[in-house]
C-alpha positions as a Markdown table, in Angstrom:
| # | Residue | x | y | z |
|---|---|---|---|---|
| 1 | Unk | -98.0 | -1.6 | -34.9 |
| 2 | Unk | -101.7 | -2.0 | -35.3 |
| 3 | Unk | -104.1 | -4.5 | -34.9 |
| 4 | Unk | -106.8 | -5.7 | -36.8 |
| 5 | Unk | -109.5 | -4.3 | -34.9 |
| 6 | Unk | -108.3 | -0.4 | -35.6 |
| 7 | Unk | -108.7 | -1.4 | -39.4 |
| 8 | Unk | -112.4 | -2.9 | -38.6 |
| 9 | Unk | -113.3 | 0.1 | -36.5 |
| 10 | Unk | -111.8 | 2.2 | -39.3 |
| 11 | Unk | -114.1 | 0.8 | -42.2 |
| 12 | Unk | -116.8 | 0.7 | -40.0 |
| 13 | Unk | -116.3 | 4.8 | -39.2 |
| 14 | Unk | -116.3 | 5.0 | -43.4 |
| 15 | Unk | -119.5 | 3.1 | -43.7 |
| 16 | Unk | -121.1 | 5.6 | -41.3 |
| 17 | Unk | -121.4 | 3.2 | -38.7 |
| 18 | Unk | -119.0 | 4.7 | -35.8 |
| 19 | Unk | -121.0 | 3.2 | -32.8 |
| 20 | Unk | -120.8 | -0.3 | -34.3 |
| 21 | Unk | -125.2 | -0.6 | -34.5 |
| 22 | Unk | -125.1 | -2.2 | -38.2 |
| 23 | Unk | -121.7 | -3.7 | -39.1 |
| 24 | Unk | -120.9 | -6.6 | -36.7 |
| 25 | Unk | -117.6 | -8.1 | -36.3 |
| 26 | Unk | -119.3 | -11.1 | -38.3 |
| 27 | Unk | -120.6 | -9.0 | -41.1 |
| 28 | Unk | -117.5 | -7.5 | -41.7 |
| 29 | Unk | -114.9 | -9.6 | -40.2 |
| 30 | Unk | -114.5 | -11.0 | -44.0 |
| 31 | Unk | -113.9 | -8.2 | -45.5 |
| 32 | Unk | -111.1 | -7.3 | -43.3 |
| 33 | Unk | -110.0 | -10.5 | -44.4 |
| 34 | Unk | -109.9 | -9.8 | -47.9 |
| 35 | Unk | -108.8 | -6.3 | -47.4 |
| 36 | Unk | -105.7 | -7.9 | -46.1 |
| 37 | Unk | -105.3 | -10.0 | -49.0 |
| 38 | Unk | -105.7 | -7.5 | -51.5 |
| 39 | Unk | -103.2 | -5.0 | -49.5 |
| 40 | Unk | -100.3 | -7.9 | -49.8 |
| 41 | Unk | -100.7 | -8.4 | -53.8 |
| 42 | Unk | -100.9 | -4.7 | -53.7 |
| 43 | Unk | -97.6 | -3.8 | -52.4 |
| 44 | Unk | -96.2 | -7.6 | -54.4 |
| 45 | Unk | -97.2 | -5.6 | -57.3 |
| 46 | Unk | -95.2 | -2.6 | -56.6 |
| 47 | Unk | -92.3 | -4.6 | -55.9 |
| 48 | Unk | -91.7 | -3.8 | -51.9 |
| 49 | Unk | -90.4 | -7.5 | -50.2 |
| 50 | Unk | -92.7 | -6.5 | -47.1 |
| 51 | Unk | -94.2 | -10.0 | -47.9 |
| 52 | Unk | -90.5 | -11.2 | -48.1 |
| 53 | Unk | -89.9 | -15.2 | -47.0 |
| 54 | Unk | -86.7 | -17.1 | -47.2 |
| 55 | Unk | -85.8 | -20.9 | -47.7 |
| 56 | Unk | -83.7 | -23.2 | -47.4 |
| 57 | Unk | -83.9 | -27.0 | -48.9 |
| 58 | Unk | -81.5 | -29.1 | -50.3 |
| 59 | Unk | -82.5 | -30.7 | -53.5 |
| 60 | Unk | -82.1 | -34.3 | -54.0 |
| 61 | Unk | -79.7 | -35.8 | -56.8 |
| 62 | Unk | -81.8 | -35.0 | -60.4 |
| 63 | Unk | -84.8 | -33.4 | -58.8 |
| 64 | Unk | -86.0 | -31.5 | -61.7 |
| 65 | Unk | -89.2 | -29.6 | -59.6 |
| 66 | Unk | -90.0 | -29.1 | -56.4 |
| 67 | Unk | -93.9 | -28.1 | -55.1 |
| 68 | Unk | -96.0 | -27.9 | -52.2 |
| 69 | Unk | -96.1 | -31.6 | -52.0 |
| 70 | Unk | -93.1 | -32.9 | -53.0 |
| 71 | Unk | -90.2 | -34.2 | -50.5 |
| 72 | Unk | -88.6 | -31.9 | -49.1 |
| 73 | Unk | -91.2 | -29.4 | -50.1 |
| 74 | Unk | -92.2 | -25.7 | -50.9 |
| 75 | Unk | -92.8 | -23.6 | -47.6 |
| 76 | Unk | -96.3 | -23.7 | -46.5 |
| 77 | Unk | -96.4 | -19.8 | -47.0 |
| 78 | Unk | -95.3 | -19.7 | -50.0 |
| 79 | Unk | -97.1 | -18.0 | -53.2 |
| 80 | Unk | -94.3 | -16.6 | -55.8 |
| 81 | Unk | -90.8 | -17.7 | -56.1 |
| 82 | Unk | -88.2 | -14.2 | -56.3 |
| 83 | Unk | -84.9 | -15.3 | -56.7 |
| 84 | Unk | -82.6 | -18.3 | -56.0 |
| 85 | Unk | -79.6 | -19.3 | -54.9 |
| 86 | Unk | -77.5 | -22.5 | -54.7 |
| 87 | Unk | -74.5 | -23.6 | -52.8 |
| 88 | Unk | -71.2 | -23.5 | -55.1 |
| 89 | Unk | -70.0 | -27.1 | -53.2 |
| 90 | Unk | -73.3 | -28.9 | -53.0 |
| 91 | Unk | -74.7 | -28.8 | -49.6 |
| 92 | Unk | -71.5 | -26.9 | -48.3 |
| 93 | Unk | -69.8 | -23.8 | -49.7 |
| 94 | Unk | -71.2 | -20.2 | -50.5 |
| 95 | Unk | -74.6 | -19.5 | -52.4 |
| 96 | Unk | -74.2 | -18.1 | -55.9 |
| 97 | Unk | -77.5 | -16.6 | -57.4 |
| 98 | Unk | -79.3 | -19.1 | -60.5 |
| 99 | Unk | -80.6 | -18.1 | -63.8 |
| 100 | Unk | -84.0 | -17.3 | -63.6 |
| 101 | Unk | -87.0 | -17.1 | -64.1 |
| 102 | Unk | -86.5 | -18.6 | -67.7 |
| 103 | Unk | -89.5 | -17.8 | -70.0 |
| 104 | Unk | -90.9 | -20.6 | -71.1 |
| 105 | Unk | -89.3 | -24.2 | -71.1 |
| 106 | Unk | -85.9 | -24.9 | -69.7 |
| 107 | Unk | -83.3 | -25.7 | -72.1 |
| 108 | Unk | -83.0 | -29.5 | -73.0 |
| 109 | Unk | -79.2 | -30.2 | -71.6 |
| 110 | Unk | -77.2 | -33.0 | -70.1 |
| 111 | Unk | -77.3 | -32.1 | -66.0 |
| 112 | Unk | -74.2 | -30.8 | -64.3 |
| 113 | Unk | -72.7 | -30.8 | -60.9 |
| 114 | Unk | -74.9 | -27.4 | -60.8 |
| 115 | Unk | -78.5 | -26.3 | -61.2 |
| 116 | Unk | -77.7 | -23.4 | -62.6 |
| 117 | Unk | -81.1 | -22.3 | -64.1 |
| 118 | Unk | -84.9 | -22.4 | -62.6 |
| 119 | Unk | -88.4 | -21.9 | -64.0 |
| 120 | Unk | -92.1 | -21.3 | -62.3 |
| 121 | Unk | -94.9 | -23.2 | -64.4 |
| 122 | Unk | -97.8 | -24.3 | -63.2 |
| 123 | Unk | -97.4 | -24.3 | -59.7 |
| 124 | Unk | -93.9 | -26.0 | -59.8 |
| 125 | Unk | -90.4 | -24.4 | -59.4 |
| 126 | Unk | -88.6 | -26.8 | -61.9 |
| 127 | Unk | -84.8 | -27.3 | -62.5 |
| 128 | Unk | -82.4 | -29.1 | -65.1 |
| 129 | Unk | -81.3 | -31.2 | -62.6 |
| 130 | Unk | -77.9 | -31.8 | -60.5 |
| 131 | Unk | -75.8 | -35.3 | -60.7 |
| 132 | Unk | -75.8 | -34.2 | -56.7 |
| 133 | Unk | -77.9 | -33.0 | -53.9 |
| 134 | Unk | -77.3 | -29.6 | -53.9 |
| 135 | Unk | -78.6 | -26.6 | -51.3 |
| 136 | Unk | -80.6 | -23.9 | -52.7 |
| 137 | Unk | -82.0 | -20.6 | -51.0 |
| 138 | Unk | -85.2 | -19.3 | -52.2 |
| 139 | Unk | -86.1 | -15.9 | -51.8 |
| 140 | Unk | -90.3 | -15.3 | -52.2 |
| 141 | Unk | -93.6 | -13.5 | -51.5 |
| 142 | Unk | -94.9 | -15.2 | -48.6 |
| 143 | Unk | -98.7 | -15.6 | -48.0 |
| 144 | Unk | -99.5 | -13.6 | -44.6 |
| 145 | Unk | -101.3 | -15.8 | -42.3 |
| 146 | Unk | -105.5 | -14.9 | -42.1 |
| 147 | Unk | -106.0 | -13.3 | -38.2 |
| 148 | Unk | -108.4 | -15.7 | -36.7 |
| 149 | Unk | -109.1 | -12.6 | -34.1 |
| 150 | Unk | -109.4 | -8.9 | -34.1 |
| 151 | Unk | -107.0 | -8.1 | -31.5 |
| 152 | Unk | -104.1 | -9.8 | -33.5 |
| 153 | Unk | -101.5 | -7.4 | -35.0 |
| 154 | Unk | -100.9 | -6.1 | -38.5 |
| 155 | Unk | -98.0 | -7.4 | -40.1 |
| 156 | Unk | -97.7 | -4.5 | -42.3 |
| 157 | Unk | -96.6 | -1.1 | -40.9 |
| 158 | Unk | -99.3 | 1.3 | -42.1 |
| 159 | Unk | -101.7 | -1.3 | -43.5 |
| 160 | Unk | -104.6 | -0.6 | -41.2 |
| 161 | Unk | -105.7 | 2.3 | -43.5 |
| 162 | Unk | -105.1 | 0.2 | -46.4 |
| 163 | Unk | -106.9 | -2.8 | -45.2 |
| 164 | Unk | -110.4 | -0.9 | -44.1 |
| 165 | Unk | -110.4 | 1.4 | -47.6 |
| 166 | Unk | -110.8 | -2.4 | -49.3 |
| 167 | Unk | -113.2 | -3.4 | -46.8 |
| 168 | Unk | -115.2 | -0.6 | -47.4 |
| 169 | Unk | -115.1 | -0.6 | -50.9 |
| 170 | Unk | -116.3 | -4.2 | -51.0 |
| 171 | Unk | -119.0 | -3.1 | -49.1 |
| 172 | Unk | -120.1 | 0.0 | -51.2 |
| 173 | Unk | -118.3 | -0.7 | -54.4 |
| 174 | Unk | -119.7 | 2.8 | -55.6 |
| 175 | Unk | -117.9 | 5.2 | -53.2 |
| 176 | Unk | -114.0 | 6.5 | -53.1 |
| 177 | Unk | -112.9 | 3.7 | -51.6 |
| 178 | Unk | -111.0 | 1.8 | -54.1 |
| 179 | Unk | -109.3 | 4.9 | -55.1 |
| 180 | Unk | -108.3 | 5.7 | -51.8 |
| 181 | Unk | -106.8 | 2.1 | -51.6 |
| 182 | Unk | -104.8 | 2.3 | -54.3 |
| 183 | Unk | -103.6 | 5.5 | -53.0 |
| 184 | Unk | -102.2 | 4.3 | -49.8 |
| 185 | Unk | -100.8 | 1.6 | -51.7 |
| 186 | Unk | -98.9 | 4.0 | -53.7 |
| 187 | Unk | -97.9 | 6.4 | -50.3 |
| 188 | Unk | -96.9 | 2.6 | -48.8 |
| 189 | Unk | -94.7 | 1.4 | -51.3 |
| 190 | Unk | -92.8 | 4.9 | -52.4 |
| 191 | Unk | -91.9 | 4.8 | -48.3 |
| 192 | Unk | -90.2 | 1.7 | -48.5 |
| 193 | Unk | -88.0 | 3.0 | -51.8 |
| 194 | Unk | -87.3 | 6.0 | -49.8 |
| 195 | Unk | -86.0 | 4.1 | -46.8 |
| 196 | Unk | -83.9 | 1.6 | -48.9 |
| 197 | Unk | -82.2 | 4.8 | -50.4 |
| 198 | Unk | -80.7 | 5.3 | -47.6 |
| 199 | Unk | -79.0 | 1.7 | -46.8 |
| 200 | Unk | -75.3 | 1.2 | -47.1 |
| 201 | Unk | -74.4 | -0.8 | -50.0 |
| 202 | Unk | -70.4 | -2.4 | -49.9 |
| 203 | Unk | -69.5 | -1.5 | -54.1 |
| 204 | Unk | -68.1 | -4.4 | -55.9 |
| 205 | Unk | -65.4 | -3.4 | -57.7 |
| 206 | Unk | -66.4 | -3.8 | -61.6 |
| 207 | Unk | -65.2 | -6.9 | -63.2 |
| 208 | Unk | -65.9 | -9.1 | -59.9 |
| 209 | Unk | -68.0 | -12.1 | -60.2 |
C-alpha cells in the first residue's frame, strides 16, 4: 500500500514543483490532511464500508441513548452509525438486526425485553429502552486516524491519487483538480462493487426469518 509521502510528492509534481523548491512538507502537509478527509466522506458517500468499524457494548437496563460520553460509550472513531444489531437473549444468544434509522422521533411505547428500534439525532444513537441490559453490535463509518508523519501508510488501497488531486485543488482551486478527484472517487468506489460481485453469498431460503 502507499504511504503518505507518495500522495505529497504526487501533489507536489501537479503543482509544478517536482524537485520539492516551493512546497515544503509544512506548507503542504495540511492539505494532505484534508485531502485524506475529503477522500473518506467521498467513498462514505458512494456507499463502499472501506471506512467500515464494528462495536460491541452492552446497553444498560432503560438506556434510551448512547454518545461519545456516556458510559459505556460510542467508539472514539466513530462518525455515522450503519446498522445495528442486538443479542436475542440479552447479553447472550445470537444478534438479530434492529429497526433503523427511524426518521424522526422514536415511537412513544412501553419498553420491552428488546430494543428493537434505533435513531441518530443530534449526535446521539437513541433507543426505546430495554427492561434488561442487552448487547448490541454497531456497524459504522469510522473516522481514519490523521498521519502524524509522511512515511505512515495509506489506509485506503488506491487513495494516494485521490488524496494529492484534493491537495492540489485546495491549493489552486482553479485547475482540474477537483474534477479529477471526484473521478478517482468514482474509479475507487465502482472497484469495490465489482469485487463484491464476486463474493459467495449462502441463499436463504424465502420465507426464513
Amino acid at each position: 500500500m502507499a504511504t503518505y509521502r507518495e500522495a505529497f510528492d504526487l501533489a507536489r509534481r501537479m503543482l509544478g514543483d517536482a524537485p520539492g523548491l516551493k512546497f515544503k512538507e509544512g506548507t503542504l502537509f495540511p492539505f494532505i490532511v484534508e485531502g485524506l478527509r475529503a477522500t473518506q466522506r467521498a467513498l462514505a458517500e458512494e456507499g463502499t464500508a472501506i471506512n467500515k468499524g464494528t462495536q460491541v457494548v452492552t446497553l444498560p437496563q432503560a438506556a434510551t441513548f448512547l454518545t461519545l460520553s456516556t458510559t459505556p460509550a460510542l467508539s472514539t472513531d466513530f462518525v455515522l452509525p450503519w446498522e445495528i444489531e442486538e443479542l436475542d437473549g440479552g447479553t447472550t444468544g445470537r444478534y438479530r438486526e434492529m429497526t433503523g434509522p427511524e426518521h424522526g422521533f422514536l415511537p412513544d411505547v412501553a419498553p420491552t425485553a428488546f430494543l428493537r428500534k434505533w435513531t441518530w439525532r443530534n449526535g446521539q444513537l437513541q433507543f426505546i429502552g430495554a427492561t434488561r441490559a442487552v448487547g448490541i453490535r454497531i456497524s459504522y463509518e469510522r473516522e481514519i486516524p490523521v498521519p502524524l508523519v509522511l512515511t505512515e501508510t495509506i489506509p485506503i488501497i488506491g487513495g494516494s491519487a485521490a488524496i494529492a488531486y484534493y491537495a492540489a485543488y485546495l491549493h489552486a482551486p482553479s485547475g482540474p483538480y477537483k474534477e479529477n478527484f471526484d473521478r478517482v472517487i468514482w474509479q475507487l468506489a465502482h472497484k469495490e462493487v465489482r469485487a463484491s460481485q464476486f463474493q459467495q453469498v449462502r441463499r436463504i431460503p424465502y420465507g426464513r426469518r
